[in-house]
C-alpha positions as CSV (number, residue, x, y, z in Angstrom):
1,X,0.0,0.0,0.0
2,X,1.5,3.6,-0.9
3,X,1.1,6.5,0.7
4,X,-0.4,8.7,-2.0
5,X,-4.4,9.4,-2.0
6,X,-6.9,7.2,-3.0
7,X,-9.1,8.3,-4.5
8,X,-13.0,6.8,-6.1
9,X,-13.7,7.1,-9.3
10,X,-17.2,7.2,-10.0
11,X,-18.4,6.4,-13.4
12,X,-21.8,9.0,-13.8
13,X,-24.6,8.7,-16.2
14,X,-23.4,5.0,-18.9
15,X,-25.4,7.6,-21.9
16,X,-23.7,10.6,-21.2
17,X,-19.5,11.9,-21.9
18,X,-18.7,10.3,-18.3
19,X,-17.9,6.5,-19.8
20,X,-15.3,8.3,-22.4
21,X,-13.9,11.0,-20.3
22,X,-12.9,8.3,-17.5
23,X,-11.2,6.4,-20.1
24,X,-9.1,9.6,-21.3
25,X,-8.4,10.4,-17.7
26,X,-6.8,6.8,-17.2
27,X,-5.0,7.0,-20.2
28,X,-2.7,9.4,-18.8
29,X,0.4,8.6,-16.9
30,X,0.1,11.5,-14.6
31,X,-3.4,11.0,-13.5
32,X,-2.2,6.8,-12.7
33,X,0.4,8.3,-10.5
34,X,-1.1,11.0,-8.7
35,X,-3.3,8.3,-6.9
36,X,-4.2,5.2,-6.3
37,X,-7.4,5.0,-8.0
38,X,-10.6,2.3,-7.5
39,X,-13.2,2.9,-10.1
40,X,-16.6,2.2,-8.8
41,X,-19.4,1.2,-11.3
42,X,-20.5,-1.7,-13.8
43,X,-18.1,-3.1,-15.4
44,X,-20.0,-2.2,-19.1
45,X,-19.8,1.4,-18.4
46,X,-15.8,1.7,-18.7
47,X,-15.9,-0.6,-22.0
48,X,-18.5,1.9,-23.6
49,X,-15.7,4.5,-22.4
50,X,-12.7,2.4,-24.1
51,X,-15.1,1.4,-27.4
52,X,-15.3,5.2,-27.9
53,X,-11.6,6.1,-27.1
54,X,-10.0,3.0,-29.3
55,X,-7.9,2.0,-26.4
56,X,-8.2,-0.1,-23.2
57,X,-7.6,0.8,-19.9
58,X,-5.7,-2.2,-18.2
59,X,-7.2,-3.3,-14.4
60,X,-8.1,-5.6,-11.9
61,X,-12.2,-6.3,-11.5
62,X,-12.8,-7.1,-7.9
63,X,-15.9,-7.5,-5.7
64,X,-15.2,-6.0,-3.0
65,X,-11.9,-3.8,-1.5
66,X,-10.5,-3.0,1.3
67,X,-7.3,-0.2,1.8
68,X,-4.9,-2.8,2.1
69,X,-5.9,-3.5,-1.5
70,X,-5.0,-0.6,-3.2
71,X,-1.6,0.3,-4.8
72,X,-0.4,1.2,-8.3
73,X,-2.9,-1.3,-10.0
74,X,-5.8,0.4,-11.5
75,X,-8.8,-1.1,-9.1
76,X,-12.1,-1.6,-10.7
77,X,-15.2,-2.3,-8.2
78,X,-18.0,-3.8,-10.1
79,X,-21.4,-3.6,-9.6
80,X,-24.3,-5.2,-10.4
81,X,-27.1,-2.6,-12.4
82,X,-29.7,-4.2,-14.0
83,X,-30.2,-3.7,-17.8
84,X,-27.3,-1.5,-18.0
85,X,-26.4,-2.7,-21.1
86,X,-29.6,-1.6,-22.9
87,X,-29.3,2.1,-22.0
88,X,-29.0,4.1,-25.1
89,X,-26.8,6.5,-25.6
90,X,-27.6,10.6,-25.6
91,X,-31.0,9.1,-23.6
92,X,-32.3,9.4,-19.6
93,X,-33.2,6.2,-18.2
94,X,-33.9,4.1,-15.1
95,X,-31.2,2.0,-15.5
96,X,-28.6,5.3,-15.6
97,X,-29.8,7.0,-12.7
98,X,-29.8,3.4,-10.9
99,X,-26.3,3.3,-12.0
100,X,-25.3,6.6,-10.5
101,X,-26.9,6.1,-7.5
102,X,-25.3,2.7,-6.8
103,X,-22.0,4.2,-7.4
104,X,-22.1,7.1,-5.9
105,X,-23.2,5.3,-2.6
106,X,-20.8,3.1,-2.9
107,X,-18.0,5.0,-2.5
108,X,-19.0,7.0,-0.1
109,X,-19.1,3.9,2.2
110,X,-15.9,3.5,1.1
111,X,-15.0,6.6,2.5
112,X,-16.8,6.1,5.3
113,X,-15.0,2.9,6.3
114,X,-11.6,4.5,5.5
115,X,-10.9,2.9,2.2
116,X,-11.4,5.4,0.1
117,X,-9.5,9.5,0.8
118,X,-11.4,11.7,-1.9
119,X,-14.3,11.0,-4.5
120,X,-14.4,12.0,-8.8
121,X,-18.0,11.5,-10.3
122,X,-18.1,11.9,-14.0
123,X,-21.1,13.7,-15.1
124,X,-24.8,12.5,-13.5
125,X,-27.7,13.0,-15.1
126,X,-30.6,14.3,-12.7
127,X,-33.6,13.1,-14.6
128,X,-32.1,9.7,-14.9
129,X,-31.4,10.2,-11.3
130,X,-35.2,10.8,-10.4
131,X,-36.3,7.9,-12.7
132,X,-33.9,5.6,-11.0
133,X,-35.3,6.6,-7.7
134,X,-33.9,9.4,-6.4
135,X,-36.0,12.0,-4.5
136,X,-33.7,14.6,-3.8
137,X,-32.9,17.6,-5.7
138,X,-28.8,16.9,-6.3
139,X,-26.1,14.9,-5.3
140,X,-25.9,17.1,-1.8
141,X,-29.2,15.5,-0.7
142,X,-28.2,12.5,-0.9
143,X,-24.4,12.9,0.6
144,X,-26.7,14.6,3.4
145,X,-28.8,11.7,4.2
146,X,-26.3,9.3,3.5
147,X,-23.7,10.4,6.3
148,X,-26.9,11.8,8.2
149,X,-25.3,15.7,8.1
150,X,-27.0,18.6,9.7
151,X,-24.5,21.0,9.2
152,X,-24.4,23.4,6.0
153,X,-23.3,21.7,2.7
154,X,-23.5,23.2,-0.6
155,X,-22.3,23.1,-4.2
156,X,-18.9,25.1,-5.3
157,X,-18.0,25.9,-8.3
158,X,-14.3,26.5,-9.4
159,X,-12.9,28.0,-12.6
160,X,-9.6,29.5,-13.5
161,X,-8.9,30.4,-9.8
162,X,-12.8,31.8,-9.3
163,X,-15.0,30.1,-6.6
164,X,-18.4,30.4,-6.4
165,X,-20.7,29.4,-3.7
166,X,-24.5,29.9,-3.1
167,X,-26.9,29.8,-0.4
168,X,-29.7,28.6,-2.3
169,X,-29.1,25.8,-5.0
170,X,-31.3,23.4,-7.3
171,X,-34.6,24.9,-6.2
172,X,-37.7,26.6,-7.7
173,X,-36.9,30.5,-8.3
174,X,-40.3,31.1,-6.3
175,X,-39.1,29.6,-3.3
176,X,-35.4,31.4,-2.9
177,X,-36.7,34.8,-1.1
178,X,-38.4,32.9,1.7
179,X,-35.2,30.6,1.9
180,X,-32.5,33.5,2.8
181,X,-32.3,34.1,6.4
182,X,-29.8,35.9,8.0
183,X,-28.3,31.9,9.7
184,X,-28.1,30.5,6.4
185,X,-26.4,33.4,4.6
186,X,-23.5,33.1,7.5
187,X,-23.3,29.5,7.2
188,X,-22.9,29.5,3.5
189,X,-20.2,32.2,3.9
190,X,-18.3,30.4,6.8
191,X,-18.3,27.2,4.4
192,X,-16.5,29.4,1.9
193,X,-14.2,30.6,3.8
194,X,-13.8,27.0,5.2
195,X,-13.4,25.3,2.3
196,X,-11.2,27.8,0.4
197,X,-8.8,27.5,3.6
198,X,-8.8,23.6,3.3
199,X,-8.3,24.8,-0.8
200,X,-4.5,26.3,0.0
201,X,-6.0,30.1,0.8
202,X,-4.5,31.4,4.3
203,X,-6.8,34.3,4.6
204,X,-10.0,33.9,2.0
205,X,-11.6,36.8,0.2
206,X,-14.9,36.5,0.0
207,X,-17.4,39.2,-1.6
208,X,-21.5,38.7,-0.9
209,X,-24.0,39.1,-3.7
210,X,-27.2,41.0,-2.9
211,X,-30.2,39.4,-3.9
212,X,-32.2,42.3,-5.6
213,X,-31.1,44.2,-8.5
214,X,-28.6,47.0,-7.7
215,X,-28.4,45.1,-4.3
216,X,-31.9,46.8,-3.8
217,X,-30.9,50.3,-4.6
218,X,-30.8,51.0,-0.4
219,X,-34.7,49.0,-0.2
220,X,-36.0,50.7,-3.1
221,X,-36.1,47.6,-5.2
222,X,-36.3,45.4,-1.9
223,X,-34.9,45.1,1.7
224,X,-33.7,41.6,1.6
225,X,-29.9,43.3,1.4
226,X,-30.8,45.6,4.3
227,X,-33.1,42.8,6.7
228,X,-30.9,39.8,6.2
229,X,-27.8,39.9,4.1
230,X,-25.9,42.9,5.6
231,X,-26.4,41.7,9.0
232,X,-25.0,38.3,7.9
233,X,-22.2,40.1,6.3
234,X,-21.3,41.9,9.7
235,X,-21.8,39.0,12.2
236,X,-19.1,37.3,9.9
237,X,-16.8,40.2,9.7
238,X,-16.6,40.3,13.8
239,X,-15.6,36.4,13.7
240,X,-12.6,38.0,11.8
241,X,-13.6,36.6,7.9
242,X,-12.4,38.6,5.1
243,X,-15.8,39.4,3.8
244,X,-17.5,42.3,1.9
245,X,-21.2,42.9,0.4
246,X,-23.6,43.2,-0.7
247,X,-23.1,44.3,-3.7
248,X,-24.7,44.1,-6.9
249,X,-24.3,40.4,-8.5
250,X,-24.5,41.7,-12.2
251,X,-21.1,43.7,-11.5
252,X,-19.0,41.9,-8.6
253,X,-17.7,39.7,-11.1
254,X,-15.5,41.7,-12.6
255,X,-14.0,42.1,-9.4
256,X,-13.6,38.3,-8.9
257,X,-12.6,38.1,-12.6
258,X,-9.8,41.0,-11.8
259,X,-8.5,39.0,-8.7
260,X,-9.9,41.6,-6.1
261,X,-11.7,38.5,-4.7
262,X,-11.5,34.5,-4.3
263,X,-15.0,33.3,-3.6
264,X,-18.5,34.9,-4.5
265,X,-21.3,33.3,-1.8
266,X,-24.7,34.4,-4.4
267,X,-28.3,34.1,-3.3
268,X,-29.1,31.4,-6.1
269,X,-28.0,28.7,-8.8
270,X,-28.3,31.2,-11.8
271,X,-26.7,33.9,-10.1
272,X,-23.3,32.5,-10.1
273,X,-23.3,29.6,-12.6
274,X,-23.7,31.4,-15.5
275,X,-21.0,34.1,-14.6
276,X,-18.7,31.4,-13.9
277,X,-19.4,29.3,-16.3
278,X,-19.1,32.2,-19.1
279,X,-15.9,33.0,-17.7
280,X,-14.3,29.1,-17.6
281,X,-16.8,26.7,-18.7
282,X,-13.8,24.7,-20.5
283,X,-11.9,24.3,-17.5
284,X,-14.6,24.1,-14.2
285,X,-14.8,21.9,-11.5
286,X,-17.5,21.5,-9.4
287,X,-16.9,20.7,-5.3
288,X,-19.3,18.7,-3.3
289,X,-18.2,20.9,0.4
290,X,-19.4,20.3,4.0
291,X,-18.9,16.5,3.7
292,X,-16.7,14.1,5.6
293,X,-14.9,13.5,2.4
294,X,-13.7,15.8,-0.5
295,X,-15.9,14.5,-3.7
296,X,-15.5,16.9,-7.1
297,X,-16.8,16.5,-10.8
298,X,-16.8,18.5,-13.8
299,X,-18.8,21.5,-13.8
300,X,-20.4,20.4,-17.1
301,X,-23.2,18.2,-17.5
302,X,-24.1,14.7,-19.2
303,X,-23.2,16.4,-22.4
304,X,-25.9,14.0,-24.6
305,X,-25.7,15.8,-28.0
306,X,-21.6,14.9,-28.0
307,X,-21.7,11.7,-25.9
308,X,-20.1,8.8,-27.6
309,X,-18.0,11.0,-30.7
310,X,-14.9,11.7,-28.7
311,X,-15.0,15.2,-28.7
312,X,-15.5,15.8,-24.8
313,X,-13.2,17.9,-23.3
314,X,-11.2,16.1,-20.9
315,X,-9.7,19.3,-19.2
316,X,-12.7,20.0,-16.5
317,X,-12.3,16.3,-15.6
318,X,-8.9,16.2,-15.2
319,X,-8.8,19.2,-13.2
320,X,-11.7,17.7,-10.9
321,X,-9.4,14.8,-10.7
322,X,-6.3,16.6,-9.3
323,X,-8.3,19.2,-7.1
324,X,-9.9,15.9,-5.2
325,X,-6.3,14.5,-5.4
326,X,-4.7,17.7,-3.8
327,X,-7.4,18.4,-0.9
328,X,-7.3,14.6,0.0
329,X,-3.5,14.9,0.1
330,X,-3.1,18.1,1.9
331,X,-6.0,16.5,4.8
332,X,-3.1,13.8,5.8
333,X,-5.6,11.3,6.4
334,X,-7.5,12.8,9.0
335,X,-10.6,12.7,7.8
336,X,-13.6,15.5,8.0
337,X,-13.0,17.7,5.8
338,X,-15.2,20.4,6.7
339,X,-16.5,20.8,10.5
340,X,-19.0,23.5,10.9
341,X,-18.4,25.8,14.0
342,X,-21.3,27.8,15.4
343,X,-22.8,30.5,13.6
């Protein structure tokens, strides 16, 4: 057994880029030495990935794994997903989303029992996710009720050296005013700063979008910025957080952009992904933070309309890859990531 990370690589969605993007990750030398890597998934998934690629990826199928298993060979965990042969490519199905949610689970009881040190999912697909029997919104949900979590977890998203973090995330736009309150706007910038300190950041910046246009234009166009967000803003400033806001979320970006800031915490999905994604869609990662274990993808989704014609970009994976890779390593085994304090 080594001493580098290991890490679980999940495979995602079998009709989606995930399948071919594993197998390009694996076909690089530096990827097979930064960790030792157990893939987690049926074993048909990887062979749709080599069919596409033109090249195999050479490992050991096993049925189960422990940590005194792992090494330099390239692991592969199989499991058992009924009628995953059948699912088409470019297409949602039950099979898929059964898929994901076996894998995904799986590893993080690996985690959970020590075997495995960080997590890499390829791209899910949500509506396979929900026809395979998932009734949560995203993958958070699940991590939540999987390790039983009460403290804040959230979605980040990373892109050439910009974070972004939210306080509301995959829900209906009618329900996001009556979900900021003054607690969860502090917790979700104390996860920030918490994870971009775990990240390699000594002191994080962190800049706070409002939540009404011109950051409600002193209450004129709301009071959600004066009520709730300033307040939170201030009760993090006296725990000594390098925090700002809030200001208006159609201009801070160009501050972020410029390097005045690390981390934007927005008020919604929309708010930040498409900001971030406009400015590095061909490089981002998204972070899975607040868990006991560091788990990252690609920022990009299932990608059907390219999925099985090799042009996927393998650079948001890769760099999912080594950012998992790097927080695992730099946690030397200790385990819990992210502890929330009180807010």
């Amino acid at each position: 057994m080594s001493k580098k990370p290991v890490i679980g690589l999940v495979q995602g969605d079998p009709a989606g880029v995930g399948p071919e993007l594993m197998v390009g990750l694996l076909q690089e030398d530096e990827i097979r030495q930064r960790a030792d890597i157990v893939i987690v998934g049926a074993p048909s998934v990887i062979e749709r990935g080599e069919a596409v690629k033109g090249q195999p990826v050479p490992r050991r199928h096993v049925s189960r794994v422990s940590r005194e298993d792992t090494g330099d060979e390239l692991l592969h965990l199989d499991l058992d997903v009924e009628s995953i042969e059948q699912v088409a490519v470019g297409e949602t199905s039950e099979a898929g989303g059964k898929s994901t949610l076996l894998g995904l689970r799986t590893a993080f009881g690996l985690a959970q029992d020590g075997v495995l040190d960080g997590i890499c999912f390829m791209p899910f697909n949500k509506e396979s996710m929900h026809k395979g029997g998932n009734h949560f919104m995203d993958e958070i949900g699940i991590a939540r009720d999987f390790f039983g979590i009460t403290t804040r977890a959230s979605e980040f998203n990373i892109a050439k050296g910009m974070w972004n973090g939210r306080v509301t995330s995959h829900v209906p736009m009618k329900d996001v005013a009556e979900m900021l309150t003054e607690d969860r706007i502090c917790e979700s910038i104390e996860l920030a700063h918490n994870t971009l300190r775990l990240a390699g950041y000594d002191r994080p910046r962190i800049v706070v979008a409002g939540y009404n246009p011109h950051a409600g234009e002193g209450g004129i166009m709301g009071r959600e910025e004066i009520d709730i967000i300033k307040p939170a803003v201030e009760r993090m400033q006296q725990r000594q957080m390098s925090v700002a806001g809030p200001y208006p979320a159609d201009t801070l970006w160009l501050k972020v952009r410029d390097g005045e800031y690390d981390v934007v915490v927005t008020m919604y999905h929309d708010q930040g992904q498409i900001a971030i994604k406009l400015l590095g869609f061909d490089q981002g990662v998204s972070m899975l933070a607040g868990l006991p274990v560091p788990v990252t993808t690609p920022a990009h989704g299932t990608a059907f309309d390219i999925a099985g014609q090799n042009k996927a970009n393998l650079a948001p994976a890769r760099n999912a890859f080594m950012m998992v890779c790097d927080i695992a390593e730099s946690l030397n085994g200790e385990g819990g990531w992210y502890k929330s304090d009180q807010v």
